[in-house]
Predicted model as a PDB file, atoms N, CA, C, CB and O in Angstrom, pLDDT in the B-factor column:
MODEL        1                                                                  
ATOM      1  N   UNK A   1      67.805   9.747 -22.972  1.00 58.00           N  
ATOM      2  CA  UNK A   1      66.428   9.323 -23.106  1.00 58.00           C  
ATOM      3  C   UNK A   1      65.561  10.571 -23.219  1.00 58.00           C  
ATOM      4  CB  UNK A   1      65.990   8.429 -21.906  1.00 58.00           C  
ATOM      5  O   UNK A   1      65.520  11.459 -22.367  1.00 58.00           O  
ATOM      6  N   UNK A   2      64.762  10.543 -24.538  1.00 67.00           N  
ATOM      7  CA  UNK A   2      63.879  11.843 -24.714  1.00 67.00           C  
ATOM      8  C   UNK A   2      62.557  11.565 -24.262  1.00 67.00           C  
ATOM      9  CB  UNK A   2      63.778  12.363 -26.203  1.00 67.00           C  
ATOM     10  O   UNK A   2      62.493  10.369 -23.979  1.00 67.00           O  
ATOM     11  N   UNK A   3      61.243  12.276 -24.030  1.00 69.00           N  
ATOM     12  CA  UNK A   3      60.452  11.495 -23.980  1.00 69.00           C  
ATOM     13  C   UNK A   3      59.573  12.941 -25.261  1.00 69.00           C  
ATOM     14  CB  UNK A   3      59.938  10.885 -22.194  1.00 69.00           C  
ATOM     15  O   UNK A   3      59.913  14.058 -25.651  1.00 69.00           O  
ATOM     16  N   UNK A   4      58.319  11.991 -25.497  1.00 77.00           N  
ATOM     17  CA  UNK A   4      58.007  12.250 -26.880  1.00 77.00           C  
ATOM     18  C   UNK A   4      56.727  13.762 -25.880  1.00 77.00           C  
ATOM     19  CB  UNK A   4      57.152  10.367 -28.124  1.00 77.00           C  
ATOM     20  O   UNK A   4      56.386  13.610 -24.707  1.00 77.00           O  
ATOM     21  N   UNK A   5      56.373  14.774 -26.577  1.00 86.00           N  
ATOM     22  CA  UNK A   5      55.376  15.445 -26.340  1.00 86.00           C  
ATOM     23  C   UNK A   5      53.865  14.659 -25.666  1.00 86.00           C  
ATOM     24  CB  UNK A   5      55.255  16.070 -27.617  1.00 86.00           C  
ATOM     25  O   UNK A   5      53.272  14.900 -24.615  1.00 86.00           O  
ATOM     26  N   UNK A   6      53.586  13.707 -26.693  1.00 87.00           N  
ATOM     27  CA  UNK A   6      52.178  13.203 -26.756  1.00 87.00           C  
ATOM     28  C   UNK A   6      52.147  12.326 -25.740  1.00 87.00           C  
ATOM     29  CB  UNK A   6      51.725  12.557 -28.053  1.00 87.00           C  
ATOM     30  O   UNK A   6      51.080  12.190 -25.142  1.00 87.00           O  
ATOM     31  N   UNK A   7      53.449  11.461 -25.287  1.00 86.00           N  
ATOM     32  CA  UNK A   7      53.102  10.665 -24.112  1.00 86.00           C  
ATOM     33  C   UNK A   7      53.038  11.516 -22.432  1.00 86.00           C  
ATOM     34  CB  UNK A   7      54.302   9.457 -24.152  1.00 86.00           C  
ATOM     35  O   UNK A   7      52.348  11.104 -21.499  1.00 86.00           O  
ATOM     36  N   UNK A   8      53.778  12.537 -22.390  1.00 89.00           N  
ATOM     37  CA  UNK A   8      53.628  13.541 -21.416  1.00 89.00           C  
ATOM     38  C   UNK A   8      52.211  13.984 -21.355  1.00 89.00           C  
ATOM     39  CB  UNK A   8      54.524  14.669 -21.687  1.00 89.00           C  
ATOM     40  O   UNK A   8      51.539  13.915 -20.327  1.00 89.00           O  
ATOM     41  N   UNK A   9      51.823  14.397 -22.380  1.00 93.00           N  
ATOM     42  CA  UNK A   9      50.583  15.066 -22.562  1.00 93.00           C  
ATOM     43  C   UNK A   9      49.441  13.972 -22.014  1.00 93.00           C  
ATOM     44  CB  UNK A   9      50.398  15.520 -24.196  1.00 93.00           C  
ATOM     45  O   UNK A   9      48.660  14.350 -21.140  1.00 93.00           O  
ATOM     46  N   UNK A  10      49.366  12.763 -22.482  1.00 93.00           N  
ATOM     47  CA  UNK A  10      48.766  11.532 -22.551  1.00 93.00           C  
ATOM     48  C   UNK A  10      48.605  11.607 -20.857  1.00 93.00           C  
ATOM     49  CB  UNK A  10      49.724  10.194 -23.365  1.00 93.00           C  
ATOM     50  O   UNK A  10      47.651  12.201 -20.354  1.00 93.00           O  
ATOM     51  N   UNK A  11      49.435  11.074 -20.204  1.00 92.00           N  
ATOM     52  CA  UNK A  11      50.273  11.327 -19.008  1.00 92.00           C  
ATOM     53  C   UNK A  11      49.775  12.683 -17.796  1.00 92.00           C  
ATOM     54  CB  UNK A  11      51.783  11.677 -19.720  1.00 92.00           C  
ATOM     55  O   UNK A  11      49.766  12.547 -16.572  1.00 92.00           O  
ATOM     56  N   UNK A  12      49.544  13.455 -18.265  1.00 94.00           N  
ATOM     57  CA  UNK A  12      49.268  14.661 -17.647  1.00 94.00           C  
ATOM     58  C   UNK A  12      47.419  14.176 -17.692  1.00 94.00           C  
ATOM     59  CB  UNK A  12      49.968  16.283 -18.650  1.00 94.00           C  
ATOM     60  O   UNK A  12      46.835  13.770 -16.687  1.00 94.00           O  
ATOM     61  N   UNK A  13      46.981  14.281 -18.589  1.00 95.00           N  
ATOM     62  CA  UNK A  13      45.425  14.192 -18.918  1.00 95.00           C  
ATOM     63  C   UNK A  13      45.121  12.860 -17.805  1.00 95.00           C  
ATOM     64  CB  UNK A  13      45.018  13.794 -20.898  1.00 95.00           C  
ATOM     65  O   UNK A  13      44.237  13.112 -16.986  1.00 95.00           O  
ATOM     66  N   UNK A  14      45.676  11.666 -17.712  1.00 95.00           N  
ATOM     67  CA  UNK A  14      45.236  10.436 -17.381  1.00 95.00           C  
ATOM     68  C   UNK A  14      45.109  10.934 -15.413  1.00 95.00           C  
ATOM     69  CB  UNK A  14      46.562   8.988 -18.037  1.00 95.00           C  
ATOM     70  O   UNK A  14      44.298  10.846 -14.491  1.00 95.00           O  
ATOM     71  N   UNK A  15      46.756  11.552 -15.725  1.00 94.00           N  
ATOM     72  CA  UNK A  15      46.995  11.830 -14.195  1.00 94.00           C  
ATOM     73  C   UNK A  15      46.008  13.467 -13.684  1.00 94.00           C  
ATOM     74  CB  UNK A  15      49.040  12.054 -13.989  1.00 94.00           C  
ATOM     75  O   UNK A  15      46.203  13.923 -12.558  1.00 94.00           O  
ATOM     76  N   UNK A  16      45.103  14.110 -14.571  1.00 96.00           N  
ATOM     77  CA  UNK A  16      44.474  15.078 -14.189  1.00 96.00           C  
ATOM     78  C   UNK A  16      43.125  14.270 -13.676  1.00 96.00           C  
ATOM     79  CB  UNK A  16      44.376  16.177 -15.308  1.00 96.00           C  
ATOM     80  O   UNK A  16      42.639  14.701 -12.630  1.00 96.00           O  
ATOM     81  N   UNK A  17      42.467  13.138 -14.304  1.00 96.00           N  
ATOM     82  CA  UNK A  17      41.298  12.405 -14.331  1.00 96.00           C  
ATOM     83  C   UNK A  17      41.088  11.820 -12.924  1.00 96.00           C  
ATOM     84  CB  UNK A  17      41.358  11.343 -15.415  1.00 96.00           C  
ATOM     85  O   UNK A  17      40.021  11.652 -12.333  1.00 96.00           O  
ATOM     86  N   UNK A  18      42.650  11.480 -12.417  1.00 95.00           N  
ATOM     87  CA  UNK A  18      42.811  10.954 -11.258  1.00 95.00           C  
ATOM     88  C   UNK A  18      42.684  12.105 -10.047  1.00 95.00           C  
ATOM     89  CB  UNK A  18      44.120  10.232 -11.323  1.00 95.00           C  
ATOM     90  O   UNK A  18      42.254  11.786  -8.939  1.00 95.00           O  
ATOM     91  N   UNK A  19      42.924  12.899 -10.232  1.00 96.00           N  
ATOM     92  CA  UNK A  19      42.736  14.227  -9.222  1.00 96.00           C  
ATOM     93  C   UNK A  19      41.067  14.375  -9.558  1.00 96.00           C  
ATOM     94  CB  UNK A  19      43.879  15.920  -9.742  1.00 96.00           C  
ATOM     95  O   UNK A  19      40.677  14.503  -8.398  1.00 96.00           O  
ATOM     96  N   UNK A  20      40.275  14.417 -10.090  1.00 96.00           N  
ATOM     97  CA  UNK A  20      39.225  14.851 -10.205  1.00 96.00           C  
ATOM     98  C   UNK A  20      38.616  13.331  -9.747  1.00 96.00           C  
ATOM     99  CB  UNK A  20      38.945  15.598 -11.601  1.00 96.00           C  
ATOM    100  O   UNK A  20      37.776  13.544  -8.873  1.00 96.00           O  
ATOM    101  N   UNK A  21      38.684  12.470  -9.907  1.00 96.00           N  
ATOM    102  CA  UNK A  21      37.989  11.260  -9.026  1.00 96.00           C  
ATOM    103  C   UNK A  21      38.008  11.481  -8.021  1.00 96.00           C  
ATOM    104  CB  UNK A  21      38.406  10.035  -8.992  1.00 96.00           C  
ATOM    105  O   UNK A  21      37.078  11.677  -7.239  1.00 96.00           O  
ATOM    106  N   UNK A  22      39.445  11.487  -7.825  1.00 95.00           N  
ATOM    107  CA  UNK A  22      39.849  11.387  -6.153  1.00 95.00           C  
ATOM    108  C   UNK A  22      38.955  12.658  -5.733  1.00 95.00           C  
ATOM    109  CB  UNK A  22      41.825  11.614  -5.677  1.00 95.00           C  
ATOM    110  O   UNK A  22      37.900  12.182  -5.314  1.00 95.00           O  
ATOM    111  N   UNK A  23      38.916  13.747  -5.674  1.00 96.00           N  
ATOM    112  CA  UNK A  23      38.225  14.729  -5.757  1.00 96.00           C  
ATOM    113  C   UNK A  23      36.749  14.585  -5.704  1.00 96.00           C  
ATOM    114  CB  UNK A  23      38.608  15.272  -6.736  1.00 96.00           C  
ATOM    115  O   UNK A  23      36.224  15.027  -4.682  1.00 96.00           O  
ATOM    116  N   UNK A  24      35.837  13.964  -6.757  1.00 96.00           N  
ATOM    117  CA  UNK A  24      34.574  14.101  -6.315  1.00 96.00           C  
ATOM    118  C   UNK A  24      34.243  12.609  -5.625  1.00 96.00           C  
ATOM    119  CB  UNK A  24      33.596  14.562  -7.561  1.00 96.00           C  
ATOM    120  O   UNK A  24      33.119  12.136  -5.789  1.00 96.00           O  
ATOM    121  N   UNK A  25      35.211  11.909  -4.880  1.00 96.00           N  
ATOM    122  CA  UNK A  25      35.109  10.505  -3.758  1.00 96.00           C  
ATOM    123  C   UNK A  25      34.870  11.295  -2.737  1.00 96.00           C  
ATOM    124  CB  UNK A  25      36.531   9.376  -3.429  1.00 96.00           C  
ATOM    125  O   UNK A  25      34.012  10.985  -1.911  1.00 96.00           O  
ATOM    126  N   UNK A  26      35.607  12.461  -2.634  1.00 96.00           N  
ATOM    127  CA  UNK A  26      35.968  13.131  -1.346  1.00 96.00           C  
ATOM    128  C   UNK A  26      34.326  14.033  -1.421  1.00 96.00           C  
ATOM    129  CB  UNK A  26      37.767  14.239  -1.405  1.00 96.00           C  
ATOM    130  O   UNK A  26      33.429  13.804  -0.610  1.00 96.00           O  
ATOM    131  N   UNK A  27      34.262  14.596  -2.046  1.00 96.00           N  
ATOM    132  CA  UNK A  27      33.154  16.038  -1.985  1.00 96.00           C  
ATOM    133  C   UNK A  27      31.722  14.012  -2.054  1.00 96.00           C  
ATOM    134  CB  UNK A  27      33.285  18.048  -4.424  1.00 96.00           C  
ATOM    135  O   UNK A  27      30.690  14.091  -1.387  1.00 96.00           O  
ATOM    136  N   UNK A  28      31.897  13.107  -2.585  1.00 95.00           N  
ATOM    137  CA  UNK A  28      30.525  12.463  -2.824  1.00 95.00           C  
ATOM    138  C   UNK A  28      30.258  11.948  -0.840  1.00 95.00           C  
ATOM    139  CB  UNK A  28      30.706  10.752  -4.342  1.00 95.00           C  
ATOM    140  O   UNK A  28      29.293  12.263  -0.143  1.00 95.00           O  
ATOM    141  N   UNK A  29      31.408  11.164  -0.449  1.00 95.00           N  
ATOM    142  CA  UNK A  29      31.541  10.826   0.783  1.00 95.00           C  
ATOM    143  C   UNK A  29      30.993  12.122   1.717  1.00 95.00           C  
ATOM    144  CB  UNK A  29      33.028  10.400   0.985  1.00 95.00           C  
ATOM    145  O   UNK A  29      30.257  11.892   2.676  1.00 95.00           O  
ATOM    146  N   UNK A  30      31.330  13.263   1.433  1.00 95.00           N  
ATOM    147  CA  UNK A  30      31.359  13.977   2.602  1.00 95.00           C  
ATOM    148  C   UNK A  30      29.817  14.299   2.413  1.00 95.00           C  
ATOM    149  CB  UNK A  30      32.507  15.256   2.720  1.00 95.00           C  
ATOM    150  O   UNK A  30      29.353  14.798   3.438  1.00 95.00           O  
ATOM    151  N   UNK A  31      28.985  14.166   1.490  1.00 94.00           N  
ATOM    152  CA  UNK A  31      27.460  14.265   1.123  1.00 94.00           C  
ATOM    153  C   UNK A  31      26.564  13.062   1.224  1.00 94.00           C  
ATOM    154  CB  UNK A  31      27.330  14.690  -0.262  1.00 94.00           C  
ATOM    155  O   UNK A  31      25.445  13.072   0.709  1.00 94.00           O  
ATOM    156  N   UNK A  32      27.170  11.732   2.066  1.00 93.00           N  
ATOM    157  CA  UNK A  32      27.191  10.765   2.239  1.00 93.00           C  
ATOM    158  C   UNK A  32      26.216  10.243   0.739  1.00 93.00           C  
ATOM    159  CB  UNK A  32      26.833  10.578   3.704  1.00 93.00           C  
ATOM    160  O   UNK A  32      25.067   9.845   0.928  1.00 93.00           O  
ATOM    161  N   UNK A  33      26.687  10.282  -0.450  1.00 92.00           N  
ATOM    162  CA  UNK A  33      26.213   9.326  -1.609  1.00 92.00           C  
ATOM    163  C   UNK A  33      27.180   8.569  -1.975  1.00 92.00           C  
ATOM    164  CB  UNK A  33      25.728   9.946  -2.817  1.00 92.00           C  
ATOM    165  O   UNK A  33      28.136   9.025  -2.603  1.00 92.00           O  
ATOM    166  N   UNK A  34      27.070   7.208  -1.615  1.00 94.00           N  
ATOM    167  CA  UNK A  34      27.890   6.325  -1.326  1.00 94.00           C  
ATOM    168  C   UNK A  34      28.128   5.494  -2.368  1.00 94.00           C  
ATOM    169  CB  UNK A  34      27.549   5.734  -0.325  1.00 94.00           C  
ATOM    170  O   UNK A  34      29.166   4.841  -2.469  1.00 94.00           O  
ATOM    171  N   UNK A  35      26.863   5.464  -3.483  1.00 96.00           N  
ATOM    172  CA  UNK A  35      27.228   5.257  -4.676  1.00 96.00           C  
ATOM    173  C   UNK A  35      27.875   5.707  -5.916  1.00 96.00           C  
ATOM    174  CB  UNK A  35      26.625   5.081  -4.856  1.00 96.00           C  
ATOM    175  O   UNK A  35      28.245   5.010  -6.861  1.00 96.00           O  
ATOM    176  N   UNK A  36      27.955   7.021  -5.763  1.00 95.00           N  
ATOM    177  CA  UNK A  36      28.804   7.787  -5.926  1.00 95.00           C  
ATOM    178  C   UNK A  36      30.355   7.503  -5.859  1.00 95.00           C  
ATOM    179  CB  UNK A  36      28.444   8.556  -5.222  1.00 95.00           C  
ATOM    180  O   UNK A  36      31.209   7.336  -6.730  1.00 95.00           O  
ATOM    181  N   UNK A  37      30.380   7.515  -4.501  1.00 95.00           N  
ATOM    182  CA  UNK A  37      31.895   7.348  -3.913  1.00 95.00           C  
ATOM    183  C   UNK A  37      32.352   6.089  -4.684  1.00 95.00           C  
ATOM    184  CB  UNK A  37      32.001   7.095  -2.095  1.00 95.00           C  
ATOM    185  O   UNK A  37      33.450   6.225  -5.225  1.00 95.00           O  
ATOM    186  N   UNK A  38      31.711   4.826  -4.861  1.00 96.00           N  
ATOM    187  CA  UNK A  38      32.406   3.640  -5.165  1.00 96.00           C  
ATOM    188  C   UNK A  38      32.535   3.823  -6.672  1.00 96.00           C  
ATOM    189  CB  UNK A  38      31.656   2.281  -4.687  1.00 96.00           C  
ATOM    190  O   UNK A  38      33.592   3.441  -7.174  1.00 96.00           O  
ATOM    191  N   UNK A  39      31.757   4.267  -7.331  1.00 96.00           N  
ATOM    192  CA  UNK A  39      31.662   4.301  -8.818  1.00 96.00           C  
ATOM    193  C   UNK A  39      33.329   5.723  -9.083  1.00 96.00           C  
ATOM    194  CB  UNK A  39      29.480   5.010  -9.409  1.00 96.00           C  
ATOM    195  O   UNK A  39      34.132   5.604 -10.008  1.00 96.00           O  
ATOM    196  N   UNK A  40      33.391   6.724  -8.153  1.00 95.00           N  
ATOM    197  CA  UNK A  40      34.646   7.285  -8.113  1.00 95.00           C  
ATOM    198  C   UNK A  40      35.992   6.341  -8.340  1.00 95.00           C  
ATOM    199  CB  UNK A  40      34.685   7.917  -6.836  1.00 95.00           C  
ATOM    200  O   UNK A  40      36.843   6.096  -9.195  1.00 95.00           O  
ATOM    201  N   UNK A  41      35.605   5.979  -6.995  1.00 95.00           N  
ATOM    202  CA  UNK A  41      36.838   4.965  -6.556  1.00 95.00           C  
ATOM    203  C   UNK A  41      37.722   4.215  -7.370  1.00 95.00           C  
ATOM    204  CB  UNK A  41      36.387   3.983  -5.849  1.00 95.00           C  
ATOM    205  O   UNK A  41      38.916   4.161  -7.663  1.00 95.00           O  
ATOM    206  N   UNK A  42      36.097   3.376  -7.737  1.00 96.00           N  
ATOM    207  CA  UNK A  42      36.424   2.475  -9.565  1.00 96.00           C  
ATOM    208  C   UNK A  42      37.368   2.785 -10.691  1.00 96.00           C  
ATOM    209  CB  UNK A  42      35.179   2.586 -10.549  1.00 96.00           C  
ATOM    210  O   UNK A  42      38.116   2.131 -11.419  1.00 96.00           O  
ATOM    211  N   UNK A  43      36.994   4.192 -10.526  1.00 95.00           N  
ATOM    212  CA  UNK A  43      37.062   4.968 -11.997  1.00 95.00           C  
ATOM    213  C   UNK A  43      38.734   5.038 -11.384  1.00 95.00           C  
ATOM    214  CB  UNK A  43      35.859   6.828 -12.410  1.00 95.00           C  
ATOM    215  O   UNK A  43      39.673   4.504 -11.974  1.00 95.00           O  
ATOM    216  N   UNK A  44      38.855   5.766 -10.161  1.00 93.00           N  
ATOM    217  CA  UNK A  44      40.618   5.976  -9.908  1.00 93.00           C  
ATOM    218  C   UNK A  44      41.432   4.594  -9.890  1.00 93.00           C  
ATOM    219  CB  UNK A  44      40.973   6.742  -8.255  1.00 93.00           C  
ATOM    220  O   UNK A  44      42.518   4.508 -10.462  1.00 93.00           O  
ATOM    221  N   UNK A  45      40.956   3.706  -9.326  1.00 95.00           N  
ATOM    222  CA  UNK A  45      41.227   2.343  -9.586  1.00 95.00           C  
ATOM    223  C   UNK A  45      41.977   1.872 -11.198  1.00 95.00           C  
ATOM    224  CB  UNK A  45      39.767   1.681  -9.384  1.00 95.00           C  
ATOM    225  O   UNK A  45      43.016   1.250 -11.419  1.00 95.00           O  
ATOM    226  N   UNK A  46      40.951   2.469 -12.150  1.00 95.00           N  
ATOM    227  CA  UNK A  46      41.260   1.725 -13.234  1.00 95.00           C  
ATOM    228  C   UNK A  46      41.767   2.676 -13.810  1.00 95.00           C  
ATOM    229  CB  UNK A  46      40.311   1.006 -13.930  1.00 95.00           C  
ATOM    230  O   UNK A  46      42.155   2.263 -14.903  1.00 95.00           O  
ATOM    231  N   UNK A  47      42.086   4.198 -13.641  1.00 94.00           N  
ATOM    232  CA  UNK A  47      42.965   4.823 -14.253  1.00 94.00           C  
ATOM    233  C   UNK A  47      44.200   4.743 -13.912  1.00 94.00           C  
ATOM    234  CB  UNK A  47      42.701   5.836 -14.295  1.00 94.00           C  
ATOM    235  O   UNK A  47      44.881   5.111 -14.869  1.00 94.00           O  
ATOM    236  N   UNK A  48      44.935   4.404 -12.899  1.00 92.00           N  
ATOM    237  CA  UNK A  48      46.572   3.875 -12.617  1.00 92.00           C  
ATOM    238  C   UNK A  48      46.692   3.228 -12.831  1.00 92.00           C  
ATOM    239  CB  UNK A  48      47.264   3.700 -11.762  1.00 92.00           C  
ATOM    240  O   UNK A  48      47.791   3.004 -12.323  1.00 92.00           O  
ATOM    241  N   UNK A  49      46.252   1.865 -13.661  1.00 93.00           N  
ATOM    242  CA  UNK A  49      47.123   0.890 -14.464  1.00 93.00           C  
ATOM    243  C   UNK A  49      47.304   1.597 -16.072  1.00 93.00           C  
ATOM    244  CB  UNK A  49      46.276  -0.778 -14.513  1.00 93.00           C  
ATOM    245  O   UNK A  49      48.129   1.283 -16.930  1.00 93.00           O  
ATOM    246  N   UNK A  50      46.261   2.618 -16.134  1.00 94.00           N  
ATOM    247  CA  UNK A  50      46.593   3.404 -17.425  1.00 94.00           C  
ATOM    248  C   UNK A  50      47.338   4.068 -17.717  1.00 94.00           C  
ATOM    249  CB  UNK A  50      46.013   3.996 -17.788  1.00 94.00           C  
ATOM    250  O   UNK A  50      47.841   4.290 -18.819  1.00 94.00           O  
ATOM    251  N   UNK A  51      47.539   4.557 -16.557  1.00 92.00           N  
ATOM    252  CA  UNK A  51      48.570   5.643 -16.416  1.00 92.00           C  
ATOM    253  C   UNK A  51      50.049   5.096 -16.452  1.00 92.00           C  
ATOM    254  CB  UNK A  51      48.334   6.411 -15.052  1.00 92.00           C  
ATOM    255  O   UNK A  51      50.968   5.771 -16.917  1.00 92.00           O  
ATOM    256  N   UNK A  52      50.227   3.780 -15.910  1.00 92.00           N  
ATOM    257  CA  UNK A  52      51.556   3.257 -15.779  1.00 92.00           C  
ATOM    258  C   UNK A  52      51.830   2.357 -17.341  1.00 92.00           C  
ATOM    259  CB  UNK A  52      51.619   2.217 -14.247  1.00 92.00           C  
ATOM    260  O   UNK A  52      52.904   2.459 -17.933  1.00 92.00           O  
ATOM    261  N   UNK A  53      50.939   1.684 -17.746  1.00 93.00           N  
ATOM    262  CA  UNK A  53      50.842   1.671 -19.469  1.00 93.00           C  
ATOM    263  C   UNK A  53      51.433   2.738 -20.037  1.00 93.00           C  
ATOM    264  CB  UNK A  53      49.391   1.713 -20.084  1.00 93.00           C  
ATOM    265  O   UNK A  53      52.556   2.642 -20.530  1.00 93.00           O  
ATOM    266  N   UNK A  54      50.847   3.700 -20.031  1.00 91.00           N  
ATOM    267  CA  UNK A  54      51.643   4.631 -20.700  1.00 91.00           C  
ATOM    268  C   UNK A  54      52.664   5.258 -20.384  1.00 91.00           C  
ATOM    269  CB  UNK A  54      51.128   5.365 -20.988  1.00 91.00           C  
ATOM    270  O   UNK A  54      52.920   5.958 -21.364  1.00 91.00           O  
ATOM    271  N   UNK A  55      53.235   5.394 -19.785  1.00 90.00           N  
ATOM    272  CA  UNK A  55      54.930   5.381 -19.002  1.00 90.00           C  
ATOM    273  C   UNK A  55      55.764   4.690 -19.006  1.00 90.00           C  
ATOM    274  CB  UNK A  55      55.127   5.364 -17.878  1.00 90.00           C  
ATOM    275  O   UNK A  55      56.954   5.002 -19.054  1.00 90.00           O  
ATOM    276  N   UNK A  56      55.185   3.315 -18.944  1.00 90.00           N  
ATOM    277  CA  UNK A  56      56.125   2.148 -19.631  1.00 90.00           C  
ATOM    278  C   UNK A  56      56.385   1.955 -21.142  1.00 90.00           C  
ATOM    279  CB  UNK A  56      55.567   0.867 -19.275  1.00 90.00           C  
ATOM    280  O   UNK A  56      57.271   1.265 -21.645  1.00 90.00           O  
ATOM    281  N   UNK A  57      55.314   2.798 -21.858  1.00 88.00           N  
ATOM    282  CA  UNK A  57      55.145   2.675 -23.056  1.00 88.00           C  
ATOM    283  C   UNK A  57      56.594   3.560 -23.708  1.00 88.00           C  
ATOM    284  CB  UNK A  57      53.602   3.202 -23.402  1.00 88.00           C  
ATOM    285  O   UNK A  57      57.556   3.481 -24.472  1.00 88.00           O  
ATOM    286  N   UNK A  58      55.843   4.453 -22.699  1.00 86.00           N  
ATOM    287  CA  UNK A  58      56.620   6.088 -23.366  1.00 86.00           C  
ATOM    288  C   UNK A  58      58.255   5.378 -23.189  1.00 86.00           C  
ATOM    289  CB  UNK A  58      56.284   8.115 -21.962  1.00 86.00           C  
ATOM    290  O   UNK A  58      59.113   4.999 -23.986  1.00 86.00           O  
ATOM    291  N   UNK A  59      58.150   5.432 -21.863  1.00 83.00           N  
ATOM    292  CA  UNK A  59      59.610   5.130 -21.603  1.00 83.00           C  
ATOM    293  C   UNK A  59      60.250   4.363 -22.515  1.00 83.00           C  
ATOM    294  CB  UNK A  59      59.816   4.501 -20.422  1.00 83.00           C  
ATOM    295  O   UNK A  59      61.242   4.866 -23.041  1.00 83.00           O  
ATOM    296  N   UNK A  60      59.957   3.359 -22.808  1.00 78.00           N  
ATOM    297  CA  UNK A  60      60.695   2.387 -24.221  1.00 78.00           C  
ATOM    298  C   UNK A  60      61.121   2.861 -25.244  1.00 78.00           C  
ATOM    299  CB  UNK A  60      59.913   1.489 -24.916  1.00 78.00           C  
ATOM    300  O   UNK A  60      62.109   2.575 -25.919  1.00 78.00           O  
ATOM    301  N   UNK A  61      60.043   3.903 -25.399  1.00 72.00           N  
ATOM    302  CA  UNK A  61      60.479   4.351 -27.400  1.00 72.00           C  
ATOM    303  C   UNK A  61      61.815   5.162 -27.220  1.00 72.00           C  
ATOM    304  CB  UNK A  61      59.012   5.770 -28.492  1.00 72.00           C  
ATOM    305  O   UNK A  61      62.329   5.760 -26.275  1.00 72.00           O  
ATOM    306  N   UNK A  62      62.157   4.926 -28.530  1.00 64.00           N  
ATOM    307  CA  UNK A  62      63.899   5.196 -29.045  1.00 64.00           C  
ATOM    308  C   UNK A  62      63.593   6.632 -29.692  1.00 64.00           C  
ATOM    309  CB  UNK A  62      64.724   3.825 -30.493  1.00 64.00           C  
ATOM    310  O   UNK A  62      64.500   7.280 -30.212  1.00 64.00           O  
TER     311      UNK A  62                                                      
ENDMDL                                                                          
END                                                                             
């Protein structure tokens, strides 16, 4: 099983987006802007079903 450049890459970017949410949840919370934090949260929320889309994706191709 190979996996292709672009889905790694894909993969890396989705999973960098998620460090930087998670990241400014942490720095928004600790500045108590709480709207902030949830609109973070959201955002990490809805990037791991993206992230696993594309891993399942990748993973399949021949």
């Amino acid at each position: 099983m190979k996996r292709s450049y672009r889905g790694v890459i894909l993969l890396c970017f989705v999973l960098l987006l998620n460090i930087i949410c998670t990241q400014q949840v942490v720095n928004s919370f600790f500045y108590d802007r709480f709207e902030r934090v949830v609109l973070f949260a959201v955002c990490n929320i809805v990037l791991f079903p993206i992230a696993l889309w594309i891993y399942f994706r990748e993973r399949d191709v021949r």
